[in-house]
C-alpha positions as CSV (number, residue, x, y, z in Angstrom):
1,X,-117.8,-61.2,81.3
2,X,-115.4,-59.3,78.9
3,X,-111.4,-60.4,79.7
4,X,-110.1,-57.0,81.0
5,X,-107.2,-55.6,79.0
6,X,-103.8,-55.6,80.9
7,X,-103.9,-51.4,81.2
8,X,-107.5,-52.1,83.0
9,X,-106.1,-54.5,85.4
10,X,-102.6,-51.8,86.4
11,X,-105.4,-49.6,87.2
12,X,-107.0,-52.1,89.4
13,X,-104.1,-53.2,91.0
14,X,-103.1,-49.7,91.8
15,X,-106.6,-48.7,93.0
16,X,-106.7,-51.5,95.2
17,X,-103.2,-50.4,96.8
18,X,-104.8,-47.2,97.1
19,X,-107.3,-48.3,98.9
20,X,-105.2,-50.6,101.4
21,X,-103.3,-47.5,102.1
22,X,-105.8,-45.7,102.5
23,X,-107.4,-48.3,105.1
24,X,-103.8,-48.8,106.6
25,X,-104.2,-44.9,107.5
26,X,-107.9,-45.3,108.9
27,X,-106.4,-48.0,111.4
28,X,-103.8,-45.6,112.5
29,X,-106.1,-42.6,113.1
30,X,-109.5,-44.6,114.5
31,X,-109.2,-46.1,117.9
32,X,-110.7,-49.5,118.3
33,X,-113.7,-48.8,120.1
34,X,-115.1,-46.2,116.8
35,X,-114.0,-49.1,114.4
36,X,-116.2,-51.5,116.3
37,X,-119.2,-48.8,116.4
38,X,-118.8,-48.2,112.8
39,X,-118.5,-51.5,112.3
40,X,-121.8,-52.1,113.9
41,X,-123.3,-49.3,112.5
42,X,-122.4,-50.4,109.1
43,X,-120.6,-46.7,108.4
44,X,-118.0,-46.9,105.9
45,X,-115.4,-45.3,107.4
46,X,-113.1,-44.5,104.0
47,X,-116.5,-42.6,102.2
48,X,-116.9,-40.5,105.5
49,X,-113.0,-39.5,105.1
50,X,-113.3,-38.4,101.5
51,X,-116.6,-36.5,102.6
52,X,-115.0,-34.4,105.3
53,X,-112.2,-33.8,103.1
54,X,-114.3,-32.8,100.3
55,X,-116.7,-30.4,102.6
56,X,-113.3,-28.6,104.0
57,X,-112.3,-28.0,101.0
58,X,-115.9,-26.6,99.4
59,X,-115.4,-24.0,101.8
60,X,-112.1,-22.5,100.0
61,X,-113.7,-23.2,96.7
62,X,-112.9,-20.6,94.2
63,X,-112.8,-22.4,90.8
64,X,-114.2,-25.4,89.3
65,X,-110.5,-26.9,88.0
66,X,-109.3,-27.0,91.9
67,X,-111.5,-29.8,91.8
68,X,-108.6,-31.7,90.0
69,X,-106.8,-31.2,93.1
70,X,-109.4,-32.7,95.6
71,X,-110.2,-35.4,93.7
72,X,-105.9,-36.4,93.5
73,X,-106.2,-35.5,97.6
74,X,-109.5,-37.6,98.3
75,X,-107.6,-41.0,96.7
76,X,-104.3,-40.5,98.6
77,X,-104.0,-42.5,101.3
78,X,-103.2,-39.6,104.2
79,X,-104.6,-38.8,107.4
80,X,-108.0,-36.1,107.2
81,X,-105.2,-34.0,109.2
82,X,-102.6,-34.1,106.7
83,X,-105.2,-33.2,104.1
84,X,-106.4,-30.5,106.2
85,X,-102.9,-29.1,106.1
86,X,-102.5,-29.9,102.4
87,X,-105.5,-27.7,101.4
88,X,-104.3,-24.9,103.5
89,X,-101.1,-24.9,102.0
90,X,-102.6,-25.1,98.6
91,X,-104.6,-21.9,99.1
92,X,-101.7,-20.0,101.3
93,X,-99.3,-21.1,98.2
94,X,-101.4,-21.3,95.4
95,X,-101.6,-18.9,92.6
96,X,-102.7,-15.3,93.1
97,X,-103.3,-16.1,97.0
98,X,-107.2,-17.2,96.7
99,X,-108.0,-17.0,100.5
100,X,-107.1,-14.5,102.9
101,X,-105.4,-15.8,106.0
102,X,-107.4,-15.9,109.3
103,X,-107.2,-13.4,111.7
104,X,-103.9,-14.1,113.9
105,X,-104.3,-15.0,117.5
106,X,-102.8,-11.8,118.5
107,X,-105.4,-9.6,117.1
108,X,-106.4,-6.6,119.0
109,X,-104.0,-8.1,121.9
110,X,-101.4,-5.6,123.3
111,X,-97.9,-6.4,123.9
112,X,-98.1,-7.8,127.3
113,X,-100.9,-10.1,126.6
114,X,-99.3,-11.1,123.4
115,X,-96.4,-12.3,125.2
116,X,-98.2,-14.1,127.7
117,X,-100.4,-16.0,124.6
118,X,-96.9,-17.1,123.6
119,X,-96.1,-18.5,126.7
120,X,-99.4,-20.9,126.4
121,X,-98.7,-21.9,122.8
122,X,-94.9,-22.7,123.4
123,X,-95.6,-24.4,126.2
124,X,-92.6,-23.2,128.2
125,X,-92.0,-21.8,131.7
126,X,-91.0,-18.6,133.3
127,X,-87.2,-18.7,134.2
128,X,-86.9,-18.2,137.9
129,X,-86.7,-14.8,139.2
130,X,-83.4,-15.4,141.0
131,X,-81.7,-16.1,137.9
132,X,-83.2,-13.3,136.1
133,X,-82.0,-10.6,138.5
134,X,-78.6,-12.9,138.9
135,X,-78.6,-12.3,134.4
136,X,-79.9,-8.3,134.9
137,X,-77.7,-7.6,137.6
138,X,-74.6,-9.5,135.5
139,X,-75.0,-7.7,132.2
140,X,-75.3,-4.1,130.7
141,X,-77.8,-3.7,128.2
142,X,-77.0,-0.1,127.4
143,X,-73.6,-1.2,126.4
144,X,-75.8,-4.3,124.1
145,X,-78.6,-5.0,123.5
146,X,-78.3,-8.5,122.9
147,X,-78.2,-9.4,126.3
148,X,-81.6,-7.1,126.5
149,X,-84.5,-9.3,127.8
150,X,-87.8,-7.6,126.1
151,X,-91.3,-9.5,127.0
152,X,-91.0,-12.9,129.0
153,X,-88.0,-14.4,129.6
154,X,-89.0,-18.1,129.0
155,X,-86.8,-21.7,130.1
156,X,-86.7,-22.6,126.4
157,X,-83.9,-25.5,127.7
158,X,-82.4,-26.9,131.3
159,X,-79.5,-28.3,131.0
160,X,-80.0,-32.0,132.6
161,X,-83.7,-32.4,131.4
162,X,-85.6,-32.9,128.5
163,X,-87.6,-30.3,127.2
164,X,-91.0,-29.6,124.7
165,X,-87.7,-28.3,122.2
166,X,-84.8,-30.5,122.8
167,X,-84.6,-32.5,119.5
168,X,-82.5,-35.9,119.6
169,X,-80.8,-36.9,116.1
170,X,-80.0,-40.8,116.5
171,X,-76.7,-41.4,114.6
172,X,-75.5,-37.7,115.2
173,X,-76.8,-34.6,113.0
174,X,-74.3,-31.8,111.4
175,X,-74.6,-28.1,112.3
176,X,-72.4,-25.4,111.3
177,X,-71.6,-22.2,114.1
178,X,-69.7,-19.4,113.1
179,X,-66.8,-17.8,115.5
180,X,-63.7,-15.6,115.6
181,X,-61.8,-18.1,117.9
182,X,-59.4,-19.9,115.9
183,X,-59.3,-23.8,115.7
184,X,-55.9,-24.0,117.9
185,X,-58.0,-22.2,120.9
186,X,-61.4,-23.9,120.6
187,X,-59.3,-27.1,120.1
188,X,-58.5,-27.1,123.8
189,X,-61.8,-25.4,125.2
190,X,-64.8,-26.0,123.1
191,X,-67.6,-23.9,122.8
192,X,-69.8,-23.1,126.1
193,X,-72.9,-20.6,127.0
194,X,-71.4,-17.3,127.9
195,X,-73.4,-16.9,131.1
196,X,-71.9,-20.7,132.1
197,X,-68.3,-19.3,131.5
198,X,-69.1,-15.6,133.2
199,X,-71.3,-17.0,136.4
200,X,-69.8,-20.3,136.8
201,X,-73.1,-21.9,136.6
202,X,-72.6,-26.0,136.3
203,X,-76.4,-26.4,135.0
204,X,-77.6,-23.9,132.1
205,X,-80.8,-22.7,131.4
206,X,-81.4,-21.4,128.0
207,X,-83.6,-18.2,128.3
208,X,-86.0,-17.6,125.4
209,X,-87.8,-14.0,124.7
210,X,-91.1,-13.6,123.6
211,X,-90.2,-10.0,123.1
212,X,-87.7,-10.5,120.1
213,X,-88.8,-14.2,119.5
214,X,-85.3,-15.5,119.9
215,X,-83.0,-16.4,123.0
216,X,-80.4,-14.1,124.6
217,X,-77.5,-15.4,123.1
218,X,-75.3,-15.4,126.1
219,X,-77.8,-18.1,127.5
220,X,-76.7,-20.6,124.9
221,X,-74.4,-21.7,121.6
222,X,-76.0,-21.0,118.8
223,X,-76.1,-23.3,115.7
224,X,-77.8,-23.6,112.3
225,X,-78.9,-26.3,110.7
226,X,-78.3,-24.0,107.1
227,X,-74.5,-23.7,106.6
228,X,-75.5,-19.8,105.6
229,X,-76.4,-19.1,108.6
230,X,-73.6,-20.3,110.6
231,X,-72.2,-18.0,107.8
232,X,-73.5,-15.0,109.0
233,X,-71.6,-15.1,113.1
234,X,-69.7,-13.4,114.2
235,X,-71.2,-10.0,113.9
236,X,-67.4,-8.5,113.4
237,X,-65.1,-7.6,111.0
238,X,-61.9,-9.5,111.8
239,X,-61.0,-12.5,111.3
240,X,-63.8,-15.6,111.6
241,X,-64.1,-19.3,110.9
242,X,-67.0,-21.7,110.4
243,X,-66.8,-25.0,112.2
244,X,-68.7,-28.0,111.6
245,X,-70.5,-29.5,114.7
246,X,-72.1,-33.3,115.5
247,X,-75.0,-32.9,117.8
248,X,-76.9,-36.0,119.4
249,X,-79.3,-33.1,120.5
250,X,-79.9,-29.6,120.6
251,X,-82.9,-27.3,121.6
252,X,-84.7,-26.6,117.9
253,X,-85.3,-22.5,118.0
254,X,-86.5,-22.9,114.5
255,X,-89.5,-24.6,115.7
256,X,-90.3,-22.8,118.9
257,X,-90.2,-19.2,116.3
258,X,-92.6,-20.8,113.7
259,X,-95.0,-21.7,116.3
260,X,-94.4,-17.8,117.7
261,X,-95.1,-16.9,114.2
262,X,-98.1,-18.4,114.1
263,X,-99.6,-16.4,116.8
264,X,-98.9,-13.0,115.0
265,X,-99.7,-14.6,111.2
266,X,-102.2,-17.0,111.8
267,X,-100.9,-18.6,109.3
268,X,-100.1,-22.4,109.7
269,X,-97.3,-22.3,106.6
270,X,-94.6,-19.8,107.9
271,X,-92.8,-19.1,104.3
272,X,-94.7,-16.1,103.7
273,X,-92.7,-13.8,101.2
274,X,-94.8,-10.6,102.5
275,X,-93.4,-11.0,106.3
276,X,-89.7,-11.2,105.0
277,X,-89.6,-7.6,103.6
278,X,-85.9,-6.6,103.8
279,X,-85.3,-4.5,106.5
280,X,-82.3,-4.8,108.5
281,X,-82.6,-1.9,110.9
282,X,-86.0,-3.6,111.9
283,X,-87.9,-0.7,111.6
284,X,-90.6,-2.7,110.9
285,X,-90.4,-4.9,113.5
286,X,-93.7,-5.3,114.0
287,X,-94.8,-6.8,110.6
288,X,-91.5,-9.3,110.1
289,X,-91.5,-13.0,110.6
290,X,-90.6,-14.1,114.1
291,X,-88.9,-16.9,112.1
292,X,-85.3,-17.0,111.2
293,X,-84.9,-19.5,108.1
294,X,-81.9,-20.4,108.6
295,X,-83.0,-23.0,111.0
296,X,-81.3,-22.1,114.2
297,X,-81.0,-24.5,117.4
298,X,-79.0,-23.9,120.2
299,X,-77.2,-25.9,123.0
300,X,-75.2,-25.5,126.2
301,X,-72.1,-26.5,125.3
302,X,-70.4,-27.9,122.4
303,X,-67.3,-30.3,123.3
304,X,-64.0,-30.0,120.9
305,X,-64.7,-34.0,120.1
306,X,-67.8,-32.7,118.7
307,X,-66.1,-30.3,116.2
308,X,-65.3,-32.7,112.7
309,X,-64.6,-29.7,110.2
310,X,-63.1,-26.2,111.0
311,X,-62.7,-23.7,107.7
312,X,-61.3,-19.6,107.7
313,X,-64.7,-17.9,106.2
314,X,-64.4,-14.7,103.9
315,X,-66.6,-12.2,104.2
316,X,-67.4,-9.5,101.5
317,X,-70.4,-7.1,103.5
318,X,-72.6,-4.4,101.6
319,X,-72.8,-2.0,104.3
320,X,-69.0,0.0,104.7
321,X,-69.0,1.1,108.2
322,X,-70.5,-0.6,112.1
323,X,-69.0,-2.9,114.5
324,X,-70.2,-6.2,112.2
325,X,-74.3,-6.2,113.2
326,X,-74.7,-4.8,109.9
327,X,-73.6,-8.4,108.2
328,X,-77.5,-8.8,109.0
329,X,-78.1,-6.3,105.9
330,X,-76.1,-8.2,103.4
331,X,-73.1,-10.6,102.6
332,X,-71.0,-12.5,100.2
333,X,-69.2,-15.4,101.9
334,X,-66.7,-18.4,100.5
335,X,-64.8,-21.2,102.7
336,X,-60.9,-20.8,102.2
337,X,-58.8,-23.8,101.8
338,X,-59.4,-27.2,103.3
339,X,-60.6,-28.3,106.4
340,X,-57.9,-27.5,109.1
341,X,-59.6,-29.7,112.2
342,X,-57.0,-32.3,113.4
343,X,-58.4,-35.3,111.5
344,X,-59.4,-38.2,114.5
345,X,-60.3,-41.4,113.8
346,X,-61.0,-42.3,117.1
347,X,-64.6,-42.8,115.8
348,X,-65.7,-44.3,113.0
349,X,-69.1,-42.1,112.9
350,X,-66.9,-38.9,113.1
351,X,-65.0,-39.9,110.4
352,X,-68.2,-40.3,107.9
353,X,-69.7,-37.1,109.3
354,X,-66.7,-35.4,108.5
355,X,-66.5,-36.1,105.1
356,X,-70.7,-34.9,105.0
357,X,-69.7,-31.4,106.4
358,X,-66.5,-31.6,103.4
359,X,-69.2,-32.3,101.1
360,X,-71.6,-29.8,102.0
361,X,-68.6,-27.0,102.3
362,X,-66.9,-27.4,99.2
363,X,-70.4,-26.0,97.8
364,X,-69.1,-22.6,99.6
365,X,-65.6,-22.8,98.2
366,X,-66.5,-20.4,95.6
367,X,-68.5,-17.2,96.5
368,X,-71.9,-17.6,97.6
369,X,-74.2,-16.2,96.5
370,X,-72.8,-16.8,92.8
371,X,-74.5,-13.8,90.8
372,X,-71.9,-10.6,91.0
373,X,-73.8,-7.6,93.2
374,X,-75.9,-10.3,95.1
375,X,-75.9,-10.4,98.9
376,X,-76.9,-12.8,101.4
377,X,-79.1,-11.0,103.8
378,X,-81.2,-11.6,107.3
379,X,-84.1,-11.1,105.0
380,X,-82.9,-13.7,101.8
381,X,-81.0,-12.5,98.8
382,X,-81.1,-9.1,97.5
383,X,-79.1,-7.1,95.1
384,X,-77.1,-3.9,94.7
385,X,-78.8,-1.2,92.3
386,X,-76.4,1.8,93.3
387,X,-73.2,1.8,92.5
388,X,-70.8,2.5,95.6
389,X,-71.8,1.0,99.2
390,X,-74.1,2.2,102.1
391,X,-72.6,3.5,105.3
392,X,-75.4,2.4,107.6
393,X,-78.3,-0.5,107.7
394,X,-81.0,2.1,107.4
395,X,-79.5,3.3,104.3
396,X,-79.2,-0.2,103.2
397,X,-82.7,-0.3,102.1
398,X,-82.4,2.4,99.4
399,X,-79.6,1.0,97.9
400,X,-80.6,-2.7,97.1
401,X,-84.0,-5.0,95.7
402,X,-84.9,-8.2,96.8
403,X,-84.5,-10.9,94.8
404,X,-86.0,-13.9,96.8
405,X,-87.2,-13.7,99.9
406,X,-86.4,-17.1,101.0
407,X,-84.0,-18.8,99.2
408,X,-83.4,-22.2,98.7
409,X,-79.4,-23.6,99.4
410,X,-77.7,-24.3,96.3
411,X,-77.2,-28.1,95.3
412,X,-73.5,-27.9,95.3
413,X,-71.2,-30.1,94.9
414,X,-71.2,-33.8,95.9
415,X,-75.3,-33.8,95.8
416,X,-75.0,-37.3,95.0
417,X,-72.6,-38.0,97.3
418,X,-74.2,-36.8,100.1
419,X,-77.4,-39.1,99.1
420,X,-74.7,-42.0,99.7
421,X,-74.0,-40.8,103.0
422,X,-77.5,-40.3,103.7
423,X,-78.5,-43.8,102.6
424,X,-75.3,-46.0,104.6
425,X,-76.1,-44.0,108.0
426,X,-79.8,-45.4,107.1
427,X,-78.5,-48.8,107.1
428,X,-75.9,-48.0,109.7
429,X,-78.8,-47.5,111.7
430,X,-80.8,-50.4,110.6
431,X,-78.2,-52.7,111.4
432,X,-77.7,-51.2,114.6
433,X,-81.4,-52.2,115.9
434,X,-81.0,-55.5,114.6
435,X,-78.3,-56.5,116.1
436,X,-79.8,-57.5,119.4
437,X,-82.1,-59.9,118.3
438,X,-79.3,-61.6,116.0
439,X,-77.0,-61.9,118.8
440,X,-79.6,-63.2,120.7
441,X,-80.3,-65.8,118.1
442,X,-76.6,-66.5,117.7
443,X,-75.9,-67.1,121.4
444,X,-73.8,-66.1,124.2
445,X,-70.4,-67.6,122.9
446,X,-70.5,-65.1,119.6
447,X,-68.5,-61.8,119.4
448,X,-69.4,-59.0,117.0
């Protein structure tokens, strides 16, 4: 037998990790009753995997190179799942849009059953009636419409209980929140739901619409896991600063819209540039993205302990006249001067978050977006091709192009940095769940 070459046996060696992988994946997904019938059965389990794969994919076959692709997929050691999703995002993504999306659950469907096939998917319950009468009876929707609950008014979060939404971040996550209450107030009081502070309620529910796909904003605080879109609040013209939150948990909106979206798309991938058309008056309404990509959560209350970074936010907007709701049609923003929040180093986990959110804002010192005439909109980047501004958000649409529908955030400053953060919370964390078993090992009489 010919002495294989030392190329031949790295290809061996890496084929054979392959296929451990690969096997390491089959013992996730198979229970241990269908090993032991394929087992019996004498079934190999790994060339039934890369069958299925390979038939799913036939059926979205268009050209002979996207073989190149399933071949690469059918050696990668993933779940048939993940390589279902895989293919659908290479057709959905792929070049010149080869497959038409299926037909959206909501075909045919009128409004009301629409919103009650949202309510199934999301999984959430009807608030009770007592405290939606206690919320209409409480607010004036003719004065604004935010406070307007169109379609079912759904429980998205109780404060108190876990719910399908509330998402947990071990070690503390940053979010940003924009607000005209300067650091000296919200110092002393925080940041708390609006129908909390107005009812005197002690436990908050936070009421989600299947109307307008997003929750009443007095039921909650609104945050965003993108700094631009803390960037974006208030909707006013005066003055307004962009603090820098810590949140063990937080209901994730972002996810409970891109499931909504789903329902109106059927489209598993929600980054679809043709559903985030600019239009800001939402006269289209109908054929925009339930998703905000920002990535917005919301809580019940944020305490001031919370708060590690608090900067004054400039706001240059493209439409001239409104009340601020017209930021939605297109901004330039930049963070002036340093961080203002009283430094504590009460914590030593607030003191390495705070230098993150420093990180991640000096990347807004200068104007965002960079390129002169460009404008941060609800609807991605767009950019000024009339000279002069518009007066209203319907005339907004004549006056700009969009540039990219869904941008990505800029790299910034500190990239690198914020890897090292990123890596010593890691082992922060690590070291954290280990340390039970070594003082156990250690014994009674040792002391951290």
């Amino acid at each position: 037998m010919p002495k294989k070459s030392s190329k031949d046996r790295r290809i061996q060696r890496a084929q054979d990790y392959r296929d451990r992988q690969e096997q390491r994946s089959l013992d996730r997904d198979m229970t241990r009753e269908v090993r032991e019938v394929a087992e019996i059965e004498g079934r190999d389990l790994l060339a039934e995997k890369r069958a299925q794969i390979r038939a799913y994919f036939a059926e979205r076959l268009h050209t002979a190179g996207d073989m190149r692709f399933i071949d690469a997929l059918a050696s990668t050691p993933v779940p048939f799942v993940e390589a279902q999703r895989r293919i659908d995002r290479y057709f959905s993504d792929g070049p010149g849009r080869r497959v038409q999306a299926s037909p959206p659950l909501s075909a045919g469907l009128d409004a009301e059953k629409i919103d009650w096939l949202k309510k199934g998917i999301l999984g959430l319950d009807v608030v009770p009636p007592a405290l939606r009468a206690e919320f209409d009876r409480r607010y004036d929707v003719t004065r604004d419409s935010s406070y307007l609950i169109s379609g079912l008014a759904l429980a998205l979060s109780a404060e108190g209980s876990v719910g399908p939404y509330d998402d947990t971040f071990p070690g503390g996550e940053i979010f940003w929140r924009g607000d005209d209450r300067p650091p000296s107030r919200v110092h002393s009081t925080g940041f708390s739901a609006k129908v909390t502070r107005d009812l005197g309620r002690q436990s908050n529910v936070i009421i989600y619409r299947t109307g307008a796909d997003d929750i009443v904003p007095a039921s909650g605080v609104c945050i965003a896991k993108d700094i631009r879109g803390g960037a974006f609040f208030p909707f006013s013209r005066g003055p307004a600063y962009l603090y820098a939150v810590v949140m063990d948990s937080a209901a994730n909106t972002f996810r409970a819209q891109r499931k909504a979206d789903r329902v109106e798309s059927g489209r598993a991938d929600w980054r679809i540039p043709e559903r985030f058309v600019y239009d800001p008056n939402e006269e289209d309404a109908d054929e925009a993205s339930t998703v905000w990509e920002y990535r917005e959560h919301v809580t019940h209350r944020i305490e001031a302990a919370q708060i590690v970074g608090a900067w004054e936010l400039r706001r240059e907007l493209l439409v001239s006249e409104g009340k601020g709701e017209e930021i939605k049609a297109g901004m330039r923003f930049a963070l002036v001067g340093t961080n203002v929040w009283p430094r504590s180093w009460s914590s030593p986990r607030a003191v390495t978050r705070r230098e993150k959110a420093e990180l991640v804002a000096s990347a807004y010192k200068m104007t965002y977006p960079r390129e002169p005439g460009h404008y941060l909109s609800y609807q991605g980047i767009v950019r000024k091709i009339k000279a002069g501004s518009p007066r209203s958000m319907s005339d907004a649409r004549d006056w700009v192009a969009q540039v990219d529908a869904i941008p990505s955030p800029p790299a910034g400053a500190g990239a690198k940095a914020l890897a090292k953060y990123d890596r010593l919370e890691r082992n922060r964390l690590r070291r954290a769940a280990q340390w039970p078993a070594k003082q156990a090992k250690l014994g009674p009489s040792y002391r951290r």
